[in-house]
C-alpha positions as CSV (number, residue, x, y, z in Angstrom):
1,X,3.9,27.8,-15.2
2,X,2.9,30.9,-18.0
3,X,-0.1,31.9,-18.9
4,X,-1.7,32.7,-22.2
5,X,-3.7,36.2,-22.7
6,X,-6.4,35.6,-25.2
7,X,-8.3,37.8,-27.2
8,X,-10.7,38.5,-25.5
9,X,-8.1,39.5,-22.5
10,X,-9.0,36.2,-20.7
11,X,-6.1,33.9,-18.9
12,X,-5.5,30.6,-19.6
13,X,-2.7,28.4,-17.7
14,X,0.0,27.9,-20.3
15,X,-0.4,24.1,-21.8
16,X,2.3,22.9,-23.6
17,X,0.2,19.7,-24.9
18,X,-2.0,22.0,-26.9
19,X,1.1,23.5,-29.0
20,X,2.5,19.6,-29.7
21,X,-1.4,19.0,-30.9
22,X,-2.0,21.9,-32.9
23,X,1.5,21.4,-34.9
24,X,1.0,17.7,-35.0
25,X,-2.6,18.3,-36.2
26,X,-1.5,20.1,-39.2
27,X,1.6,18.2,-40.2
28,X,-1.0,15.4,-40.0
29,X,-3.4,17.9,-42.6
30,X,-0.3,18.8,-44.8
31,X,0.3,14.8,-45.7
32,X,3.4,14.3,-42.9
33,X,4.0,10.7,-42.1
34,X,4.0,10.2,-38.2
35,X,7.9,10.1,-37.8
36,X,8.5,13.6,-39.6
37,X,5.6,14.6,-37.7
38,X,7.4,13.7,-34.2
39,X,10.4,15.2,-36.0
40,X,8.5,18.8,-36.6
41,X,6.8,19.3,-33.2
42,X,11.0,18.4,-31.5
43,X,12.6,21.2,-34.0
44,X,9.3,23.7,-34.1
45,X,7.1,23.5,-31.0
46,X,9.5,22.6,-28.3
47,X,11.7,25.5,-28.8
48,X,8.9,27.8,-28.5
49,X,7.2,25.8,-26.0
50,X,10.4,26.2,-23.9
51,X,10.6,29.9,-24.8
52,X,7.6,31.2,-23.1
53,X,6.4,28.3,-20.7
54,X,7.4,30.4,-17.8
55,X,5.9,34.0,-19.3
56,X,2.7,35.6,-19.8
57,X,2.3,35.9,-23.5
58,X,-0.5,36.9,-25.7
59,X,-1.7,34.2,-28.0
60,X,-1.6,36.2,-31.0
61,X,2.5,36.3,-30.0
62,X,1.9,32.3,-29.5
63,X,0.5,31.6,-33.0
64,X,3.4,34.2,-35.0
65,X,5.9,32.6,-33.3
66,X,4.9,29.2,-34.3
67,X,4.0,30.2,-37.5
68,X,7.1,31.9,-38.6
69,X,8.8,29.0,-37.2
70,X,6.8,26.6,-39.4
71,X,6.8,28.8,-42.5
72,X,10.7,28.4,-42.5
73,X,11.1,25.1,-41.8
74,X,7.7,23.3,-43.6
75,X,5.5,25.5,-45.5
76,X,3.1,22.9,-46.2
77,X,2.2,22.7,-42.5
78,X,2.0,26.4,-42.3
79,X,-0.5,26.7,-45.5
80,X,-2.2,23.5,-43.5
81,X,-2.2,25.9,-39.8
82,X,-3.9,29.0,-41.3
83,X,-6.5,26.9,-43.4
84,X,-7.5,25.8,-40.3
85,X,-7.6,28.8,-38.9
86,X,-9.8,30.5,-41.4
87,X,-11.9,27.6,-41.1
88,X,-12.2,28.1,-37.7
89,X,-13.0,32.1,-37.6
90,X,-16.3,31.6,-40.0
C-alpha cells in the first residue's frame, strides 16, 4: 500500500475510502443525485485512486489531480471541493 506525505511532512498510509468520501461529499454539496454521484467517484476517483495507491505521493499532488479531474468532468463539484477547502483553512 502508498503512502501520503502531508504538509507538514508527516506519513499517512494511503486510504482509498477517504478519496471516494471526499468526491462523494462534494457531488453531494454541488446538488448530485446519489446515482451520478456513484457515477462521478467510478470515472474521477478510481482512476486516480488506482494511479498512486502503490506510491508515495504528496497530498498537494493528491488534491490537483483530483481536482483537475473534476474541473473537467463536473465543475460544480470542483467549485463545491475548494469551498470546502477554504472553509476548512480559516
Amino acid at each position: 500500500m502508498g503512502s501520503v506525505i502531508k504538509r507538514d511532512g508527516k506519513k499517512q498510509t494511503f486510504m482509498p475510502g477517504k478519496i471516494r468520501k471526499a468526491v462523494d461529499l462534494s457531488a453531494k454539496d454541488a446538488g448530485l443525485n446519489p446515482g451520478k454521484r456513484k457515477e462521478l467517484i467510478r470515472d474521477v476517483a478510481e482512476p486516480v485512486i488506482r494511479h498512486y495507491k502503490n506510491k508515495r505521493v504528496r497530498a498537494s499532488v493528491l488534491r490537483k489531480s483530483l481536482i483537475g479531474r473534476l474541473d473537467r468532468r463536473a465543475k460544480s463539484v470542483s467549485a463545491a471541493w475548494r469551498r470546502h477547502d477554504r472553509k476548512k483553512r480559516k
